[in-house]
Steps between C-alpha positions, in 0.01 A plus 500: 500500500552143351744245679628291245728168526689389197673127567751433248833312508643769231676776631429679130185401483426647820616836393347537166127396688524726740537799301205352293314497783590871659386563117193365554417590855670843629399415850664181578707327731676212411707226648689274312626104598683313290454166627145376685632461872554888485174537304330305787643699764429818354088408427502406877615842642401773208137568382479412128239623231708247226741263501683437138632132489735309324402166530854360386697592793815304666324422780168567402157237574333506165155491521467483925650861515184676377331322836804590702499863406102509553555365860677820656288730232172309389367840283828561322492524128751248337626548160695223340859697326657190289661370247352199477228400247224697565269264305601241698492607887304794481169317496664316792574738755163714366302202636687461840460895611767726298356821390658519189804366242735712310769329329836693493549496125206762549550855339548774774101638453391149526704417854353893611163407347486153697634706832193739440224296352580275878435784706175656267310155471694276725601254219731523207492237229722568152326443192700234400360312822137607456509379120610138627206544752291531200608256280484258796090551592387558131609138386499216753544259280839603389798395728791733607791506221797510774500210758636743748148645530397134573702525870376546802610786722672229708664310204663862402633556787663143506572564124720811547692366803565167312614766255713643696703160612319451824488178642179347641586542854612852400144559329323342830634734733447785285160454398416330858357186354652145540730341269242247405269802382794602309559223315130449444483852339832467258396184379121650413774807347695251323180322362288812346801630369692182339815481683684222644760725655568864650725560216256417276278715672687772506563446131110481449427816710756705288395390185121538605562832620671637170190330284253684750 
């Protein structure tokens, strides 16, 4: 018997993974949370085999709930269930502990692949991701097309609440760093990515992610 947690803010969403998963894995018990306060509650009382996150959640803590998940469950197998661009953050939350990434615009045998290939070999990568790997180590010498790949984990996270109209002391508390650090990391955003502004950032982000 698996125990399986899918974290999604999508009521629709929610329904049409979960029968994936039953698909995938007859003996299953699942738990669904649609925010991550609920999600956090429910790691720290149930035993979990997986946890499927959404990392774009209302009140969700970007890259720090990976850590905060691990704290109350540190063998839990964490599978990254977004719609954000996988060839952007997947390398990112790869490198700080998630178990695998499978973007949302998947087909239905690639989300039940990604469920099972997590539980066979304990890591799930698409091919999309593992061709970027590859084109990454077999040239050096050749810089990253998008910018966004140029980001830090921390200046993503920054990014995407800046994004989302956030103001600095907003982004502080969230991210639990001081405004200074804040500013320090949107004007770094601001500078690899040519933008005066956050509407010109958000201008350059959209138009970025439509050429990528």
């Amino acid at each position: 018997m698996k125990h399986i947690l899918l974290i999604d803010d999508h009521p629709v969403v929610r329904l049409a993974t979960i029968v994936i998963i039953r698909d995938a894995l007859p003996a299953v018990t699942s738990w669904e949370a649609e925010n991550f306060s609920d999600a956090v509650r429910i790691v720290a009382s149930q035993h979990l085999d997986l946890v499927l996150l959404d990392i774009n959640l209302p009140d969700g803590e970007g890259f720090q709930m990976i850590e905060k998940i691990r704290r109350y469950q540190p063998d839990v197998l964490i599978l990254i269930f977004s719609g954000v661009d996988e060839e952007i953050y997947a390398a990112h939350y790869l490198r700080i502990g998630a178990d695998g990434f499978i973007s949302k615009n998947s087909s239905t045998p690639e989300i039940r692949a990604a469920i099972l290939a997590v539980f066979e070999d304990g890591r799930y990568i698409s091919k999309q991701v593992q061709q970027l790997f590859l084109q990454t180590h077999k040239s050096q010498e050749k810089p990253r097309t998008n910018p966004l790949a140029a980001l830090s984990q921390r200046e993503l996270e920054v990014m995407d609440l800046l994004l989302e109209g956030k103001w600095t002391k907003e982004i502080a508390t969230s991210l639990n760093i001081s405004g200074s650090s804040v500013s320090t990391y949107k004007a770094r955003i601001f500078e690899k990515l040519g933008v005066a502004t956050v509407i010109e950032l958000y201008q350059r982000v959209m138009t970025l992610r439509r050429a990528f």
